[in-house]
C-alpha positions as CSV (number, residue, x, y, z in Angstrom):
1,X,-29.9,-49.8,21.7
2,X,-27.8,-49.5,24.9
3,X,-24.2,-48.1,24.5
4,X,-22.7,-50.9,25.2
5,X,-24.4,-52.8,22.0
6,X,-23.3,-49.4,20.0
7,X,-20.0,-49.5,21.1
8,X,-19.3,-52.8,20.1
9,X,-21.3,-52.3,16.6
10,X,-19.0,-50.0,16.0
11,X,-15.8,-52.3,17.2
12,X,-17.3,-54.8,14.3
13,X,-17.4,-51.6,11.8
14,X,-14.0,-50.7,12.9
15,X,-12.7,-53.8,12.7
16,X,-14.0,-54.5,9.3
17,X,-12.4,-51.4,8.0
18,X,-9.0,-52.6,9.2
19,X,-9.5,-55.6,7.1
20,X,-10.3,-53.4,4.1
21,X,-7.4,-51.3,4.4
22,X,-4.9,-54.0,4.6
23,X,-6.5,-55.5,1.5
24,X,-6.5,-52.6,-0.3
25,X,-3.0,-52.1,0.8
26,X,-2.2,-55.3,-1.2
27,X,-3.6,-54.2,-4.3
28,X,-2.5,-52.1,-7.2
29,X,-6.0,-51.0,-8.1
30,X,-6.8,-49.4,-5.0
31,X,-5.4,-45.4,-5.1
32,X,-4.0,-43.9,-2.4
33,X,-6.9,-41.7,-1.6
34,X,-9.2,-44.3,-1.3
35,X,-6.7,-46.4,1.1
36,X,-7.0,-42.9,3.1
37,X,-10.5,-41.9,3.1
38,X,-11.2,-45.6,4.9
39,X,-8.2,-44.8,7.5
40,X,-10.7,-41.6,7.9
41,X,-13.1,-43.6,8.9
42,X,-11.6,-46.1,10.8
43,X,-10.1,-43.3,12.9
44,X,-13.4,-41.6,13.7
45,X,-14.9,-45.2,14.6
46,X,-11.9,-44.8,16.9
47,X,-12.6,-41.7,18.4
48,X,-16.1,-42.4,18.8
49,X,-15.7,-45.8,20.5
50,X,-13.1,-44.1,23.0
51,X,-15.5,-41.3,23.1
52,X,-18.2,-43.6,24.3
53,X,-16.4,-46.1,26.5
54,X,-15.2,-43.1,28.8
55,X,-18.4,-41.7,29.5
């Protein structure tokens, strides 16, 4: 897999989480700590995009 195609797998994964967040956001059953264990994840897709795009 080049970098490019991992970079943007991870764009989909990161994108995907975003959409999760904001609909678990929305919804009462959803606690906090799960609504910040995906903006965990969501951030290190960040990093690691960032970290891969630079180099």
């Amino acid at each position: 897999m080049s970098v490019m195609s991992h970079v943007e797998e991870l764009r989909k994964k990161h994108q995907s989480l975003s959409e999760a967040v904001e609909a678990a956001q929305r919804s009462p059953a959803v606690n906090d700590f799960e609504i910040a264990k995906m903006k965990k994840q969501k951030l290190h897709l960040k990093e690691e995009i960032t970290r891969l795009s630079t180099h």
